[in-house]
VOKEVO-215771 format. One line per 5 residues: their letters; for each residue x, y, z of N, C-alpha, C, O. Coordinates in nm, 3 decimals. Example, Ala and Ser with C-alpha at 12.3 -4.5 7.8 and 13.67 -1.06 7.14 Angstrom:
REM residues 2
AS> 1.319 -0.569 0.780 1.230 -0.450 0.780 1.320 -0.330 0.780 1.424 -0.332 0.846 | 1.285 -0.225 0.708 1.367 -0.106 0.714 1.290 0.003 0.787 1.341 0.114 0.804
//
This chain:
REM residues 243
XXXXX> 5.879 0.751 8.967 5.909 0.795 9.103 5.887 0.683 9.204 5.956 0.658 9.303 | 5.815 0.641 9.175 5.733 0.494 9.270 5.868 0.433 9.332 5.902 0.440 9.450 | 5.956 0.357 9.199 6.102 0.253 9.185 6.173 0.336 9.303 6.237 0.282 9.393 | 6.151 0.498 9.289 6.261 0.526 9.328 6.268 0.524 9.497 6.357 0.504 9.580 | 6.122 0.557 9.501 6.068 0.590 9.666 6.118 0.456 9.732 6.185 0.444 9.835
XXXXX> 6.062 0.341 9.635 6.114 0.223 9.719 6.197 0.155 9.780 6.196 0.052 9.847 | 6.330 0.293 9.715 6.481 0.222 9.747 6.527 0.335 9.876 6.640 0.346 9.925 | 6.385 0.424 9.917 6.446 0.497 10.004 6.476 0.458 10.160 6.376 0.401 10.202 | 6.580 0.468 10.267 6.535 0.415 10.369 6.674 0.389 10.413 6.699 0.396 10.534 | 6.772 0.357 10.324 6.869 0.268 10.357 7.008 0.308 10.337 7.025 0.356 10.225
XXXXX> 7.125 0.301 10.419 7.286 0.342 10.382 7.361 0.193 10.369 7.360 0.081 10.420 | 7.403 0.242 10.304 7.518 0.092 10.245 7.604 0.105 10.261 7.653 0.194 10.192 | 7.667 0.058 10.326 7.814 0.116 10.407 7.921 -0.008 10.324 8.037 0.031 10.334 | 7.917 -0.074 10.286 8.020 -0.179 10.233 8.039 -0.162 10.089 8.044 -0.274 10.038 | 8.051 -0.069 10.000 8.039 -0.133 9.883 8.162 -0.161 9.834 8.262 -0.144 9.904
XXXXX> 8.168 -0.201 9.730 8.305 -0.270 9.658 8.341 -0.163 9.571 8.244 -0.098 9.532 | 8.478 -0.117 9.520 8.541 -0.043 9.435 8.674 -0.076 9.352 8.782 -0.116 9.397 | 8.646 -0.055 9.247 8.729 -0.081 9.137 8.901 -0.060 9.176 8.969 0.010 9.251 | 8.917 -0.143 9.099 9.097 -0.082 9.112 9.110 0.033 9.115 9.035 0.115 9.063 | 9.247 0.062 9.203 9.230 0.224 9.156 9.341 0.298 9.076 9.360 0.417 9.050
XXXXX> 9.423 0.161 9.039 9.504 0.202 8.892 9.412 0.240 8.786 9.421 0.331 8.703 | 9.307 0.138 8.808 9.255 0.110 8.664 9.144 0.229 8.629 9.095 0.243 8.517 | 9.120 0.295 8.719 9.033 0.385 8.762 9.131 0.520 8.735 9.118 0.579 8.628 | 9.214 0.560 8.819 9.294 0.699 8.776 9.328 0.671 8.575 9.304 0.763 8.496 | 9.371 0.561 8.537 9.384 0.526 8.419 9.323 0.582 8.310 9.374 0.628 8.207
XXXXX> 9.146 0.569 8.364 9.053 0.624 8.292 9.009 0.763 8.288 8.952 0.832 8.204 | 9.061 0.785 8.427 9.033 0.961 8.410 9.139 1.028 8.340 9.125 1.140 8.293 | 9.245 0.961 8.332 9.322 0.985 8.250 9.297 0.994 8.057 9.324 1.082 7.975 | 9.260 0.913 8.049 9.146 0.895 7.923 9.042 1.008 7.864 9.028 1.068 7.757 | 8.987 1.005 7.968 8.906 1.110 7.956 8.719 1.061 7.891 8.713 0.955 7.830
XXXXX> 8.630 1.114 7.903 8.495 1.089 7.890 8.476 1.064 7.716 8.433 0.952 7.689 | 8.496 1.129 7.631 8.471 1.118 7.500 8.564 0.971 7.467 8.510 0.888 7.394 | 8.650 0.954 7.500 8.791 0.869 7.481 8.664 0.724 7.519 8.602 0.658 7.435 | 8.659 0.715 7.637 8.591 0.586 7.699 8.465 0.554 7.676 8.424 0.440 7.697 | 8.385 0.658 7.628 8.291 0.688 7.562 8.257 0.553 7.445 8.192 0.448 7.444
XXXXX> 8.340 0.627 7.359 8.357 0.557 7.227 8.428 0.373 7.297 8.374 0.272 7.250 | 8.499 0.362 7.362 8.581 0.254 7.357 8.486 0.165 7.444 8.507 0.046 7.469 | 8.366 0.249 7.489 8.260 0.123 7.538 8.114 0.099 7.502 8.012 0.063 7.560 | 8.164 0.151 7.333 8.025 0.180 7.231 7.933 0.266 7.270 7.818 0.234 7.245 | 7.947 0.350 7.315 7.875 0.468 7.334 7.768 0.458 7.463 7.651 0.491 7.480
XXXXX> 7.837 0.417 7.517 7.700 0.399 7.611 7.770 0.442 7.778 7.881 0.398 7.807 | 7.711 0.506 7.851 7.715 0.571 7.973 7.736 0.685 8.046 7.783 0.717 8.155 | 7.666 0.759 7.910 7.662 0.897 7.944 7.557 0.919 8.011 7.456 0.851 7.994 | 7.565 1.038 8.116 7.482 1.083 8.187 7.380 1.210 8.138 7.295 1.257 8.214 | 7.398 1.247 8.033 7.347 1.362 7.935 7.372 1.465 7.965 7.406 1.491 8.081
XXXXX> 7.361 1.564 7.861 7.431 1.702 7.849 7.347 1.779 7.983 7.421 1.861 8.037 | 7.231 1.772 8.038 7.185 1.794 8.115 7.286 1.818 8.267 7.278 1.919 8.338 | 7.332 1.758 8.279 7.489 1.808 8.388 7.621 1.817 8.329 7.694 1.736 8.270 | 7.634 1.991 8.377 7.726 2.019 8.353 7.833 2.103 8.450 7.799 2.178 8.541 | 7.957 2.075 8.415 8.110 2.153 8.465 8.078 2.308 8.505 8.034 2.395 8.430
XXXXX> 8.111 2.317 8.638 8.092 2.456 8.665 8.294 2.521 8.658 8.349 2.631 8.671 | 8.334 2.398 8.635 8.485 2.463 8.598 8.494 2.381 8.467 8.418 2.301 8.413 | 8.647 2.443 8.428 8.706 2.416 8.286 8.847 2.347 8.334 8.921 2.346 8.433 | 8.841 2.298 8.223 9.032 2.230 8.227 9.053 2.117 8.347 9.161 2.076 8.387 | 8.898 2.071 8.403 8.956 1.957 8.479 8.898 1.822 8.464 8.777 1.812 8.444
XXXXX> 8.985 1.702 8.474 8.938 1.545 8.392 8.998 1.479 8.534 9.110 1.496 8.584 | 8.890 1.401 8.580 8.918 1.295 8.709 8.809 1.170 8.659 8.721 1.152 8.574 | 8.890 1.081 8.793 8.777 0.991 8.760 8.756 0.885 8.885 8.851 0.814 8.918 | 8.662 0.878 8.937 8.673 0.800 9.111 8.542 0.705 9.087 8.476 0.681 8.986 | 8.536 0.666 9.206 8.412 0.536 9.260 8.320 0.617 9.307 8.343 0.709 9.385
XXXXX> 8.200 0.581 9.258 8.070 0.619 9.292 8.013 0.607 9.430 7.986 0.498 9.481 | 7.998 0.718 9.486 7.913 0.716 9.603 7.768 0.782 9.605 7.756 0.892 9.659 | 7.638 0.708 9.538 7.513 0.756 9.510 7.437 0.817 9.609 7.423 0.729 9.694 | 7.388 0.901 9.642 7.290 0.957 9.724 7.165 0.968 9.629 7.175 1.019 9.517 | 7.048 0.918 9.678 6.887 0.946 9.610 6.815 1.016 9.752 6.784 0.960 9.857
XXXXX> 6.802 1.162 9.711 6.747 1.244 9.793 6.625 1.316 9.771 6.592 1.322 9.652 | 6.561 1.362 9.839 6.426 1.432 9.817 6.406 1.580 9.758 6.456 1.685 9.798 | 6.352 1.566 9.692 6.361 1.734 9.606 6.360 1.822 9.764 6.304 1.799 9.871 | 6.449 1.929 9.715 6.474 2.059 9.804 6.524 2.007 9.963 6.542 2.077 10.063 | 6.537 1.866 9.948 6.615 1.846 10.087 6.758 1.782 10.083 6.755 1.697 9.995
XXXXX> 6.847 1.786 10.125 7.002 1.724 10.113 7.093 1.632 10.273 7.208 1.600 10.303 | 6.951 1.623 10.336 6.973 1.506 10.451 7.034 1.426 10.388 7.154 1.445 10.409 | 7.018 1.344 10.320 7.100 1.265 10.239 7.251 1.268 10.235 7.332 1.183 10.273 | 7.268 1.374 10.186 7.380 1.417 10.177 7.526 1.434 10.284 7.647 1.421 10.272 | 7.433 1.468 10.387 7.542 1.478 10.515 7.516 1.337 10.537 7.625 1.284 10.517
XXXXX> 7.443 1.260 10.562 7.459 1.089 10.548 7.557 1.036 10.456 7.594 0.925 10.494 | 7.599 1.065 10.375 7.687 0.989 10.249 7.816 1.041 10.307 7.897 0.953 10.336 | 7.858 1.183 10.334 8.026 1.201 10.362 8.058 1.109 10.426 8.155 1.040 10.394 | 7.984 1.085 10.531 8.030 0.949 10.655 8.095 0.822 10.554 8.200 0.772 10.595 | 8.032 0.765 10.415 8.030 0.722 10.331 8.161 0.701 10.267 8.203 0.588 10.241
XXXXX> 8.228 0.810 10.240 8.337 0.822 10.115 8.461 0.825 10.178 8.481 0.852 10.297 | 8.559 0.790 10.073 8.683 0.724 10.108 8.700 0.864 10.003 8.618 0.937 9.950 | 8.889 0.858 10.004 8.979 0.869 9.879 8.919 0.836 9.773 8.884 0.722 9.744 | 8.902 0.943 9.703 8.933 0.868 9.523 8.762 0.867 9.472 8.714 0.855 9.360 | 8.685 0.890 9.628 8.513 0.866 9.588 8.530 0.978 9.517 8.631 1.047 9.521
XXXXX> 8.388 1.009 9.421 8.316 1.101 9.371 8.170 1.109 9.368 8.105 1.070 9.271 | 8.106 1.172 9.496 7.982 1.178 9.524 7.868 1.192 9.433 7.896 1.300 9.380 | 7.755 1.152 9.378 7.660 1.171 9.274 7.567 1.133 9.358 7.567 1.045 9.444 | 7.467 1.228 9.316 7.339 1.306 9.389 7.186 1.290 9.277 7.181 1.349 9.169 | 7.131 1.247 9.302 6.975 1.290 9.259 6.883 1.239 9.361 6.894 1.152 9.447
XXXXX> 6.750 1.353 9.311 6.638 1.307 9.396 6.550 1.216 9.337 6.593 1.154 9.239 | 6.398 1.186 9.388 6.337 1.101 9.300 6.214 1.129 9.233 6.122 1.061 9.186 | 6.247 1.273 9.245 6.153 1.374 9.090 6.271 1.524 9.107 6.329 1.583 9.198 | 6.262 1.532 9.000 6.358 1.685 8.969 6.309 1.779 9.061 6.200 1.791 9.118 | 6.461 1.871 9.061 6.507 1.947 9.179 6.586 2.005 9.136 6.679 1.932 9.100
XXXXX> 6.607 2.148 9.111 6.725 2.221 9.071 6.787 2.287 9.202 6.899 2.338 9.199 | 6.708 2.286 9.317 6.756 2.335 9.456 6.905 2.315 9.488 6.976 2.216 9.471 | 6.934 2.444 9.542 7.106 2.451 9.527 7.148 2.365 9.693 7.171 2.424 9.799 | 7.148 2.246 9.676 7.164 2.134 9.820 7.282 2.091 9.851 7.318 2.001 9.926 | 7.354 2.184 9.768 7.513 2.140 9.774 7.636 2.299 9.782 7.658 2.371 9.685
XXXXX> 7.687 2.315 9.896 7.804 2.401 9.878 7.876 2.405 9.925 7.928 2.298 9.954 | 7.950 2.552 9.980 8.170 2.518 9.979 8.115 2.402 10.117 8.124 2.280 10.111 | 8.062 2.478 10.227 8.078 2.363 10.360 8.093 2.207 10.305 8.194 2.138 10.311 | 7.975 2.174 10.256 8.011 2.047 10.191 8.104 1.960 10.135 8.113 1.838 10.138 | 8.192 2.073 10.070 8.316 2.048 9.961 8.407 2.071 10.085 8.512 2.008 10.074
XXXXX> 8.399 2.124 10.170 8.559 2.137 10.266 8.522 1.997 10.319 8.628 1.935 10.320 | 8.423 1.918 10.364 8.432 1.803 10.441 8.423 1.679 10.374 8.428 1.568 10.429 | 8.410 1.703 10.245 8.464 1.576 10.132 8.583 1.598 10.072 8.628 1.500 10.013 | 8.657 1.710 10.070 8.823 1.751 10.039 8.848 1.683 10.170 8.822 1.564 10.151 | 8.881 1.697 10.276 8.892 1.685 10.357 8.923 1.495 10.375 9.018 1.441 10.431
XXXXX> 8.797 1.424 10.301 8.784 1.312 10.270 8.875 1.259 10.194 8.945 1.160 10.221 | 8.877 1.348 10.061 8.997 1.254 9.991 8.873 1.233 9.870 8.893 1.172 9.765 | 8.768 1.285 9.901 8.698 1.320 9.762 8.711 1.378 9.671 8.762 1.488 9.691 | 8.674 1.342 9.508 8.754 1.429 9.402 8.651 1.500 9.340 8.681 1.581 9.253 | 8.503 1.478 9.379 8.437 1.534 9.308 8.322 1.516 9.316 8.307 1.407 9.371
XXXXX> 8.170 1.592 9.278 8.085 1.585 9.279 7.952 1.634 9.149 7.931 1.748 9.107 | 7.885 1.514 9.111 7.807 1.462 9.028 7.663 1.502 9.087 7.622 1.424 9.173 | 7.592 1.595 9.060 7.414 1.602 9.083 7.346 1.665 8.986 7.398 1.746 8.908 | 7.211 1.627 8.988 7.132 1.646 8.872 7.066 1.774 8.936 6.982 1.838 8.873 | 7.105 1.809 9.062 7.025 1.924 9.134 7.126 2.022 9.149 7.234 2.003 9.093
XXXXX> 7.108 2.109 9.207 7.182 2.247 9.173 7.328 2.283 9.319 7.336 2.242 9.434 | 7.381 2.337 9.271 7.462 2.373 9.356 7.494 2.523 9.404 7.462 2.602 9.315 | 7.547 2.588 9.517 7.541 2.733 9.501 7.724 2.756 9.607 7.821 2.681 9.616 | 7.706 2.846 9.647 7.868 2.885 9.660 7.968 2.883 9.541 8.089 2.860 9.546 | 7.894 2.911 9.436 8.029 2.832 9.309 8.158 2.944 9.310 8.258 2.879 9.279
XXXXX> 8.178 3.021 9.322 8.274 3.081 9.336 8.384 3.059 9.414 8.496 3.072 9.364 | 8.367 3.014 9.571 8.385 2.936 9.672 8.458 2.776 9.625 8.574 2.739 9.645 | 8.365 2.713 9.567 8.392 2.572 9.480 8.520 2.597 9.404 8.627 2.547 9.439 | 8.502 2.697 9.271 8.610 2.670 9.224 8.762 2.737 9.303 8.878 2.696 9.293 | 8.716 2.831 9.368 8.880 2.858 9.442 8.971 2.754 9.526 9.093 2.738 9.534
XXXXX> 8.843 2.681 9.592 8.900 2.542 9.643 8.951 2.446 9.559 9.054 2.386 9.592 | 8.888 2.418 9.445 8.948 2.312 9.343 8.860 2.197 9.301 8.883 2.103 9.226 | 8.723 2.239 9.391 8.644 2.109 9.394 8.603 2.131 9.316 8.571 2.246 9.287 | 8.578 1.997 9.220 8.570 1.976 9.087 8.384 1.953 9.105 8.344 1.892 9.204 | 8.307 1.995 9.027 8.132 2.004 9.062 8.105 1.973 8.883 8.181 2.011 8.794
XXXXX> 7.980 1.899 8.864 7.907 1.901 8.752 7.781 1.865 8.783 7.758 1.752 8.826 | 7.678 1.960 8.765 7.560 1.950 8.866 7.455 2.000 8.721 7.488 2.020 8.604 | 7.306 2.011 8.794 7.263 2.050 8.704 7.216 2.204 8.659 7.166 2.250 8.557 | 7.258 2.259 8.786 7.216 2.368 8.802 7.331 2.467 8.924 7.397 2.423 9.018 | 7.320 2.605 8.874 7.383 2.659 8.964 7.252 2.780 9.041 7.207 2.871 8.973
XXXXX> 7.205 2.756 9.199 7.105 2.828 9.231 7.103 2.850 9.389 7.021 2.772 9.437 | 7.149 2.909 9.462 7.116 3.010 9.546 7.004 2.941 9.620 7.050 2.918 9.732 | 6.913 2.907 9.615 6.782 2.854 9.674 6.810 2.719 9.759 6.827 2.617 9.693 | 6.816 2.710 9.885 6.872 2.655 10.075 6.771 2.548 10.010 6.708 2.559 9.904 | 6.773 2.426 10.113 6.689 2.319 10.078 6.698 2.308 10.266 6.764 2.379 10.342
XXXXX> 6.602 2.188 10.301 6.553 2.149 10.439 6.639 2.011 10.455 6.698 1.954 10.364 | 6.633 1.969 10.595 6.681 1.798 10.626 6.529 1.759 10.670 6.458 1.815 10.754 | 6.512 1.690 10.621 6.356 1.653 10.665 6.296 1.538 10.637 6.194 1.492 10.689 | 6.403 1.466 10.505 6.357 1.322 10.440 6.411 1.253 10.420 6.517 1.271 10.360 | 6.371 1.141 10.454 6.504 1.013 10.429 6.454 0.957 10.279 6.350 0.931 10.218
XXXXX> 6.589 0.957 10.264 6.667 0.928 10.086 6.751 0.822 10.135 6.750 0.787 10.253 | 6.827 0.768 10.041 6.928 0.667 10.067 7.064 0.712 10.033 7.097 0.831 10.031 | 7.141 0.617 10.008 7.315 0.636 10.015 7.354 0.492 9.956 7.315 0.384 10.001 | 7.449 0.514 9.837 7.469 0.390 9.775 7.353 0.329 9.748 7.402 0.218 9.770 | 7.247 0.305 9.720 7.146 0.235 9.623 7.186 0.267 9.503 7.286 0.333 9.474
XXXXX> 7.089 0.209 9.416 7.130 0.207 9.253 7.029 0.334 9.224 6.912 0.328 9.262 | 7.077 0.438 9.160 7.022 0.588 9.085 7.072 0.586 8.982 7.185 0.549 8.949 | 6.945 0.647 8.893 6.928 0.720 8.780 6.936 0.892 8.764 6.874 0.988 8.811 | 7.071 0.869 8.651 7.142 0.924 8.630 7.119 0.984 8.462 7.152 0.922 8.362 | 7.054 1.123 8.465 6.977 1.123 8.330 6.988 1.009 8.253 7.049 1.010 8.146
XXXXX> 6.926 0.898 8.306 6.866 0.786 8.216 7.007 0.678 8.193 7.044 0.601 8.104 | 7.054 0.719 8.321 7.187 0.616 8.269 7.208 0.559 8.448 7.242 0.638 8.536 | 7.185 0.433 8.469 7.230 0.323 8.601 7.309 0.396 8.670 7.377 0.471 8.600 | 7.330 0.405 8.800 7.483 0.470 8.841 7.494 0.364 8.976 7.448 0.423 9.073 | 7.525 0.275 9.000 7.546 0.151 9.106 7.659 0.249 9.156 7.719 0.331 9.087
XXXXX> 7.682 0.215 9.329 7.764 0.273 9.407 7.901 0.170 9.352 7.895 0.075 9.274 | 7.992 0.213 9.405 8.099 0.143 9.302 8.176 0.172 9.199 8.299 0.171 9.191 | 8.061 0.211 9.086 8.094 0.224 8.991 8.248 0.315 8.958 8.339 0.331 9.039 | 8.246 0.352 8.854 8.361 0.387 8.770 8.285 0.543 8.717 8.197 0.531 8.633 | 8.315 0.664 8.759 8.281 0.788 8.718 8.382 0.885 8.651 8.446 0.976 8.703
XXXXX> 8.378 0.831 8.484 8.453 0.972 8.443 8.434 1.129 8.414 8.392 1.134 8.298 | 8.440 1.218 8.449 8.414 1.343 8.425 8.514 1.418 8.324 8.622 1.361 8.308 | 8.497 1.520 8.264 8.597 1.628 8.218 8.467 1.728 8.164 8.346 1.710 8.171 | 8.541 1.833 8.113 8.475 1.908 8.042 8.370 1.875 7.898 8.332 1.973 7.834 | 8.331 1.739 7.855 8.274 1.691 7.803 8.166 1.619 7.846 8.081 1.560 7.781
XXXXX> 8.183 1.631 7.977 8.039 1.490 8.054 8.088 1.461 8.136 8.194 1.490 8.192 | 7.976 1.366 8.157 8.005 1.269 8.279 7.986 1.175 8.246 7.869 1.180 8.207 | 8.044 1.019 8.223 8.015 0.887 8.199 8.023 0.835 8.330 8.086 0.886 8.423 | 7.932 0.692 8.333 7.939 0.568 8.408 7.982 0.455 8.366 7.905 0.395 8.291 | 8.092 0.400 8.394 8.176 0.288 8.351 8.127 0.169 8.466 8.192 0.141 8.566
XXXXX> 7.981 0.100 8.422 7.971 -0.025 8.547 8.101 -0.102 8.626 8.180 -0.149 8.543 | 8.132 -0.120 8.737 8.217 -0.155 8.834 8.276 -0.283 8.734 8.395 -0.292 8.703 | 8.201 -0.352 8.704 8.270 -0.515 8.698 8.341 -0.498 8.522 8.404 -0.587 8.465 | 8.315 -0.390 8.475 8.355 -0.344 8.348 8.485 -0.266 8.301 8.541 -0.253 8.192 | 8.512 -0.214 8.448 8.632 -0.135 8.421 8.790 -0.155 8.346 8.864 -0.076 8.288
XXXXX> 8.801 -0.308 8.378 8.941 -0.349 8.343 8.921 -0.355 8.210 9.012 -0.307 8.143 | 8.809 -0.411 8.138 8.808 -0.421 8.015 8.798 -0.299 7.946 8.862 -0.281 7.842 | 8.713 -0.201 7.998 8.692 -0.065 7.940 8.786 -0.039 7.942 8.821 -0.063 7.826 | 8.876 0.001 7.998 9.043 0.100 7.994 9.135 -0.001 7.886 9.222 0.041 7.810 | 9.091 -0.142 7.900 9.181 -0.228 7.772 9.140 -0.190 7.655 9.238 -0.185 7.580
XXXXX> 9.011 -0.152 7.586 8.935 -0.080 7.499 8.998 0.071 7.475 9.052 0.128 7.380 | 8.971 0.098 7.580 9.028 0.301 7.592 9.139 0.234 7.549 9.128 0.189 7.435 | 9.252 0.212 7.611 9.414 0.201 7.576 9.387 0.183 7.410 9.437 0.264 7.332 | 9.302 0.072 7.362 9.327 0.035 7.224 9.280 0.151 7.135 9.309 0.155 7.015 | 9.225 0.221 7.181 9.167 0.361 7.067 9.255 0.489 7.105 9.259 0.588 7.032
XXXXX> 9.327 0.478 7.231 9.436 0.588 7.227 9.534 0.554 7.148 9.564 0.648 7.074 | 9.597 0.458 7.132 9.706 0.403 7.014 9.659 0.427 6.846 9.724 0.479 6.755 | 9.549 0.380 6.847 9.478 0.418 6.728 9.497 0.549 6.669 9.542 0.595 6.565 | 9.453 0.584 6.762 9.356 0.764 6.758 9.563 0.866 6.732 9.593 0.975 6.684 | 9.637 0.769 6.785 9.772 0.870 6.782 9.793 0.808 6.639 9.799 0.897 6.554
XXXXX> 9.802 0.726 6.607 9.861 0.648 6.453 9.771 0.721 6.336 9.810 0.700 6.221 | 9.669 0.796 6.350 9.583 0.865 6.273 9.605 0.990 6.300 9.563 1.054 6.203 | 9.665 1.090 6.411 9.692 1.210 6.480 9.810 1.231 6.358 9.807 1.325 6.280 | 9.951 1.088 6.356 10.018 1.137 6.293 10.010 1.154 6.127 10.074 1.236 6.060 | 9.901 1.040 6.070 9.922 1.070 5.939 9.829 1.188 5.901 9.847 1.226 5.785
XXXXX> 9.744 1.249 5.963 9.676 1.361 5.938 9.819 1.486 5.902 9.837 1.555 5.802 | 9.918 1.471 6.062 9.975 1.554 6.038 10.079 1.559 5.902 10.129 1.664 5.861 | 10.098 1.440 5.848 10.132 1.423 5.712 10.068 1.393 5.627 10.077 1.293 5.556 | 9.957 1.523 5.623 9.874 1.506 5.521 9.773 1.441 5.465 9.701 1.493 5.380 | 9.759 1.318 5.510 9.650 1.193 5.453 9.509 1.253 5.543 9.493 1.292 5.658
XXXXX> 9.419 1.236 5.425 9.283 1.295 5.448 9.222 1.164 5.505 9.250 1.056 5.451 | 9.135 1.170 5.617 9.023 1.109 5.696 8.941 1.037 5.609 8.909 0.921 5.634 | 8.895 1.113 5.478 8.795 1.036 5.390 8.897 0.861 5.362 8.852 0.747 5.356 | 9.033 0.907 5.350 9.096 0.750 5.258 9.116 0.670 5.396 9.094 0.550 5.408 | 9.157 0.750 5.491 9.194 0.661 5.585 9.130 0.613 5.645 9.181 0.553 5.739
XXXXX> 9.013 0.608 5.634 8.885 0.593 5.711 8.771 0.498 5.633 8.665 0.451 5.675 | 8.837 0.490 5.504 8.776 0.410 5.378 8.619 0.433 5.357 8.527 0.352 5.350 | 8.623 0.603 5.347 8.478 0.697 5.347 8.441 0.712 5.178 8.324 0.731 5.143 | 8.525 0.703 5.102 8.520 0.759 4.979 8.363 0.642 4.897 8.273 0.672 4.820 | 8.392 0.541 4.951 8.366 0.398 4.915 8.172 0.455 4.956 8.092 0.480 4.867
XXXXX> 8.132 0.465 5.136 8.067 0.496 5.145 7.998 0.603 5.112 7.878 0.575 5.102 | 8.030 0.753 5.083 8.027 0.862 4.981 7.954 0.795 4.844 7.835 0.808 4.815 | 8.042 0.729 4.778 7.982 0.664 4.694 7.806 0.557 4.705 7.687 0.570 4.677 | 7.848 0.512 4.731 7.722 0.391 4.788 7.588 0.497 4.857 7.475 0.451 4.878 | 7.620 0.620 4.881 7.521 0.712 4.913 7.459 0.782 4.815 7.347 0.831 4.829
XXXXX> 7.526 0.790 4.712 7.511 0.876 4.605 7.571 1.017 4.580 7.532 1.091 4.489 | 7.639 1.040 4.641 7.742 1.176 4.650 7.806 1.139 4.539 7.849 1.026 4.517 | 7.814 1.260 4.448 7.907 1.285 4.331 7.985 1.382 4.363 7.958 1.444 4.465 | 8.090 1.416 4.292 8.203 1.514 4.275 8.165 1.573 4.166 8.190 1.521 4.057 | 8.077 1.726 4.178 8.129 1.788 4.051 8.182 1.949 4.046 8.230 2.005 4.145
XXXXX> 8.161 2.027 3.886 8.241 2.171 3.937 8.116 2.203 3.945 8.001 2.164 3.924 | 8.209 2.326 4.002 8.059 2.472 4.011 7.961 2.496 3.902 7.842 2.524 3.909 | 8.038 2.479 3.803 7.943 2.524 3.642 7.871 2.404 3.653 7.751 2.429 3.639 | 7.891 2.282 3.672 7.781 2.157 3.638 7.660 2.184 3.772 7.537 2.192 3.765 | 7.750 2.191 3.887 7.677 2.182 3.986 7.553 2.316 3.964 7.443 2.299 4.017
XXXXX> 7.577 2.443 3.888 7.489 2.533 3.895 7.423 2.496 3.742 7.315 2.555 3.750 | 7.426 2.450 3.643 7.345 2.364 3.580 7.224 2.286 3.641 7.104 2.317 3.641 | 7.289 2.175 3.695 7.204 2.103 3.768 7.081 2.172 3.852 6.964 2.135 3.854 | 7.142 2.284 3.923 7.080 2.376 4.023 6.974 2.469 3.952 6.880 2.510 4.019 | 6.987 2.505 3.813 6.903 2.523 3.770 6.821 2.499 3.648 6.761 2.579 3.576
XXX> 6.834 2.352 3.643 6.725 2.268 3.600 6.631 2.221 3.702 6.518 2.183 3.675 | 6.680 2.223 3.820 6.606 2.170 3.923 6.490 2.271 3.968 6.398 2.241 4.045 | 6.512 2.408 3.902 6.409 2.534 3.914 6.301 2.501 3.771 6.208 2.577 3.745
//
């Protein structure tokens, strides 16, 4: 908590943002997709989740680090966001306080915001999804929070255990939420592109039949593990000698 208190105080009004080809590109992609194509690393954990279904975006990070049960912060950051942002929220000790709703979402729609990322709770959700605003929070809860503490805007937050620099690259869908670091993006989506080509050249020989174990050159490892192939009658032999 200490790290976090220390970064409180301050709005960053300049930050830098990714292409934004290269950026719609990836939400295009999708979180599991980019996931993998940047070795597994920048997930925000199952811990926040989609209060809707069926929707995949992907924008520039606008961080707020706010104070449990207060969301001053928060009306500080809209001033903040452009087009294409996607707001992400934590405090600097857990908070499931619902510090986020529709009012909020009409004046970042409004913005040209696509979405919103918090580890704290949100409430109006009914409201949320009729509008379209896309939310993955950590909580859905009814319970008002105060303006009373200064937090920051754009500093660097932790993001269940994952960096989130303002800037950055935020994919969402119904699978997560990843952080794609800013200066990483062009290469990440050159990665993504190379495992969507992949991933279709294996889509089709599945659909003609060829099993994952050969194509995947699993049989080999199977082996080297000690996995045998046998029938039922040996296998229930075995099974009961082992009694």
């Amino acid at each position: 908590m200490s790290d976090a208190v220390g970064r409180t105080g301050f709005v960053v009004t300049d930050i830098e943002r990714a292409d934004a080809a290269t950026i719609d590109a990836l939400g295009v992609h999708g979180v599991a997709t980019v996931h993998e194509a940047m070795g597994r690393r920048g997930l925000v954990g199952a811990s926040v989740r989609p209060i809707q279904e069926g929707t995949r975006l992907a924008g520039s990070a606008v961080t707020v680090l706010a104070w449990p049960g207060d969301n001053l912060m928060i009306h500080a950051a809209v001033e903040q966001c452009r087009p294409g942002d996607i707001l992400v929220v934590t405090s600097v000790s857990p908070s499931l306080d619902g510090s986020f709703g529709e009012l909020f979402a009409t004046a970042l729609h409004h913005r040209g915001v696509r979405g919103l990322v918090t580890t704290g709770g949100v409430r109006d959700v009914v409201d949320l999804r009729a509008m379209g605003f896309a939310v993955w929070s950590g909580a859905v809860n009814a319970q008002g929070t105060v303006k009373a503490t200064a937090g920051s805007v754009n500093v660097p937050i932790t993001v269940g255990g994952t960096v989130v620099r303002a800037g950055d690259v935020i994919v969402a869908d119904d699978d997560g939420v990843l952080c794609v670091p800013r200066g990483e993006a062009a290469s990440v989506l050159s990665a993504s592109d190379a495992r969507v080509a992949k991933e279709a050249a294996s889509r089709e020989a599945y659909r003609s039949g060829e099993l994952s174990l050969d194509r995947n050159d699993l049989r080999g490892v199977l082996a080297d593990l000690g996995v045998r192939y046998v029938s039922e009658r040996d296998f229930a032999a075995h099974d009961a000698r082992q009694d």
